[in-house]
N, C-alpha and C positions, 0 to 999 in steps of 0.2 A: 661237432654239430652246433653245440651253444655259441662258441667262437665265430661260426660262421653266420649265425643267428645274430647273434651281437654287430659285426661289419655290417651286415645288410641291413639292420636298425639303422645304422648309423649313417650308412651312403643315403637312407631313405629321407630322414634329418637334413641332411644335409642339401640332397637337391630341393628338397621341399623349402628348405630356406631359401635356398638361390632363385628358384621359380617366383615365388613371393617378393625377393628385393626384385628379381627383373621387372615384376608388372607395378612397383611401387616406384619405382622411381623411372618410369618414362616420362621423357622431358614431355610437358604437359603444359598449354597456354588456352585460355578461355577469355575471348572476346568477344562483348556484346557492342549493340549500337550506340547505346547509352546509358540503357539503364541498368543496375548493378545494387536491385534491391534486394532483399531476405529471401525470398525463392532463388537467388541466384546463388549470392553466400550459401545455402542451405547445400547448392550444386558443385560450390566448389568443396567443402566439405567431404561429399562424397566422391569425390574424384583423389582428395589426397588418400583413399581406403584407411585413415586411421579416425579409431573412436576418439579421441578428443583432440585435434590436433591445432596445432598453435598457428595463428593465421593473423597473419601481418598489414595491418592497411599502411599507405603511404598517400599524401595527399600534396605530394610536391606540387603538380600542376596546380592546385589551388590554393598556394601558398601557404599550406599547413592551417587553414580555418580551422579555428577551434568548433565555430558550430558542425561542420563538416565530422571532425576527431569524436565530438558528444553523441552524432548520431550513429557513428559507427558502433563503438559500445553500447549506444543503447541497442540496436540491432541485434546484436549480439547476447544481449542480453539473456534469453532461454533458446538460444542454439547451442549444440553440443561441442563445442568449439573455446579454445582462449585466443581472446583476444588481441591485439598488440598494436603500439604505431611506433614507426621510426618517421620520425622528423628531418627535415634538412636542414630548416630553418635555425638554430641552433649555437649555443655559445657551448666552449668546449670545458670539460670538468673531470676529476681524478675517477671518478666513479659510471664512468660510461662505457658503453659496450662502442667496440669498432663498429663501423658498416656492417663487414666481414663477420664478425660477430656474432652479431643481432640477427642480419637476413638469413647467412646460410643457416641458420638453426632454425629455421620455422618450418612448415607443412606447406604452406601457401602464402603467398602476397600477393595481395589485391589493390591495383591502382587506381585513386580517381579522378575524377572529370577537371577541366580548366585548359591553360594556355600549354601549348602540346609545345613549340618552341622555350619556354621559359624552362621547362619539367627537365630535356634531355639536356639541353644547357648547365644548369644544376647539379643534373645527375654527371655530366663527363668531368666538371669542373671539381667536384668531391670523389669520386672514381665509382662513384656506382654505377656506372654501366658496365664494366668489367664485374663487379658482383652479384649484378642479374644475370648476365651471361653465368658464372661459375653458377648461379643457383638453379638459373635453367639445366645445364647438363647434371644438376645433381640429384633433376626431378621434382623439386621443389615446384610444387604447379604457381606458374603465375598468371592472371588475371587480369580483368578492370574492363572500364567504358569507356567509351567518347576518346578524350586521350589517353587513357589508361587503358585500351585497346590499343590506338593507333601506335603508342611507343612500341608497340611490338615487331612491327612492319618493316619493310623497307623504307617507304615513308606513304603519304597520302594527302587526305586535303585538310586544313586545316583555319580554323579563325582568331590563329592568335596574335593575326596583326590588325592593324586597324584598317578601316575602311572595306576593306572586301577581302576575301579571302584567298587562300594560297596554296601553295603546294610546301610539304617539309618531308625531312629526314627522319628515320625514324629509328630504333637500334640497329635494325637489321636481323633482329632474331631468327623472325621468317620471313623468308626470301620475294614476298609477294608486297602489293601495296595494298591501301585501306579507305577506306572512305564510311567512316562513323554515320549516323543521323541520316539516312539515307531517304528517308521518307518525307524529314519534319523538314529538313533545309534544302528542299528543290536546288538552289543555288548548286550546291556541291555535285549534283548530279554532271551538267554540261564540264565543268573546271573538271572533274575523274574522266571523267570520258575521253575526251582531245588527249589529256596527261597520259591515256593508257594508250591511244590509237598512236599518237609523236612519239610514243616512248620515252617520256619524261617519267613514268613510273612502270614499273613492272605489272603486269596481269595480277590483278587482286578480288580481293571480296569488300562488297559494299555489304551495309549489316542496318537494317532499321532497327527506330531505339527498342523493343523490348523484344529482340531476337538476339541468337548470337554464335559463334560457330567455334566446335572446340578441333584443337592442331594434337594429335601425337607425333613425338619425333619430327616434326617440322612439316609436317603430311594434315591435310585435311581429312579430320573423319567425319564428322558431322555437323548439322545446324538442329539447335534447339530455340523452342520461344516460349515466350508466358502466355500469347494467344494465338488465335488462327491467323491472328488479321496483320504480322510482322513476319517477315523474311531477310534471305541472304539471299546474295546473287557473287554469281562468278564474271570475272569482264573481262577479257582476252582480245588480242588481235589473233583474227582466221582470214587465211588466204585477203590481207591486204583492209579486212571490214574490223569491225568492232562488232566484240559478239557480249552481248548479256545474258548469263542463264540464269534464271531460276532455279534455288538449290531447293530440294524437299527441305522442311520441318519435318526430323525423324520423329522427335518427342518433344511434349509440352510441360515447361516446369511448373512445380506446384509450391 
């Protein structure tokens, strides 16, 4: 009877573990319109489910600004959370961690804002984009705004050339396209639209700046925002038109 007592401990142990990695490590991405301040951080936190977990900014689109790096730690600063930045910008030394390294051992990475062509450029040229891929299926949640969203896409619109704006590539993580700022830069409205209806870009989510919609396993579950007055929208071609919906705001972050 003990013996049988003891297995049954232990098969208990055991799925109880498995149940726990399953819901910890679903690939997990969080994409706002642009902004990507302490209430957000605060969100991504609670999505990696660990108490203190190590949480990685990367500020390639913005050419690794140090005042960009300072604000992050200080943000950081009395969240339950550490810290971290990997850099691209970089001269090489006996005493450093691989990409490989560095990324996959974090809880979360968080991208942010700048030239969304210059970022993936960067990233495929040093192979990080094959390491956000490996840290996407490893669960490791990834994040950001503006570009630090749009890298996640297939691609969307973008102003990181001069003159007027464009359409780009984006990793391809998920299979939709993106259109960041969706409120503040009128412009990008007409340029996503025509791209969705020609089929230059894939059926995507447009995200005004201080809303933003999180992906499990590559699946839309919801839109969150910091007020009433920010949303998500879905854009599809339907029987031949362009459709825009309106996504609810499930919940408002604090």
């Amino acid at each position: 009877m003990k013996r049988i007592l003891t297995i049954s401990l232990c098969l208990a142990v055991f799925f109880t573990a498995k149940a726990q990695e399953s819901t910890t490590h679903v690939p997990t991405i969080l994409a706002t319109g642009g902004n990507f301040s302490i209430p957000y951080i605060k969100y991504v936190i609670k999505l990696t489910k660990k108490k203190n977990p190590k949480i990685c900014f990367m500020g390639s689109a913005g050419g690794d600004n140090i005042a960009k790096i300072i604000a992050w730690y200080d943000s950081c600063r009395t969240l339950p959370c550490r810290p971290y930045v990997q850099k691209v910008f970089l001269n090489s030394s006996p005493d450093q961690e691989t990409f490989d390294q560095k990324l996959l051992g974090m809880d979360a990475i968080i991208m942010g804002g700048g030239n969304t062509m210059n970022m993936i450029a960067i990233w495929k040229a040093q192979g990080i984009d094959t390491v956000l891929m490996k840290a996407y299926k490893k669960g490791i949640v990834l994040a950001g705004g503006s570009a630090g969203s749009l890298c996640w896409f297939q691609g969307g619109t973008t102003d990181s050339r001069p003159i007027k704006l464009s359409l780009t590539s984006g990793l391809g993580i998920l299979p939709y396209s993106h259109s960041p700022h969706w409120r503040r830069e009128q412009l990008r409205r007409p340029l996503y639209r025509d791209a969705i209806l020609t089929g230059k870009l894939n059926a995507g989510y447009a995200v005004e700046d201080f809303a933003a919609i999180l992906f499990e396993n590559g699946k839309y579950v919801k839109s969150v925002s910091l007020d009433t007055m920010n949303h998500t929208y879905f854009l599809s071609v339907v029987n031949g038109k362009l459709s825009e919906k309106l996504l609810p705001v499930t919940e408002i972050i604090k």
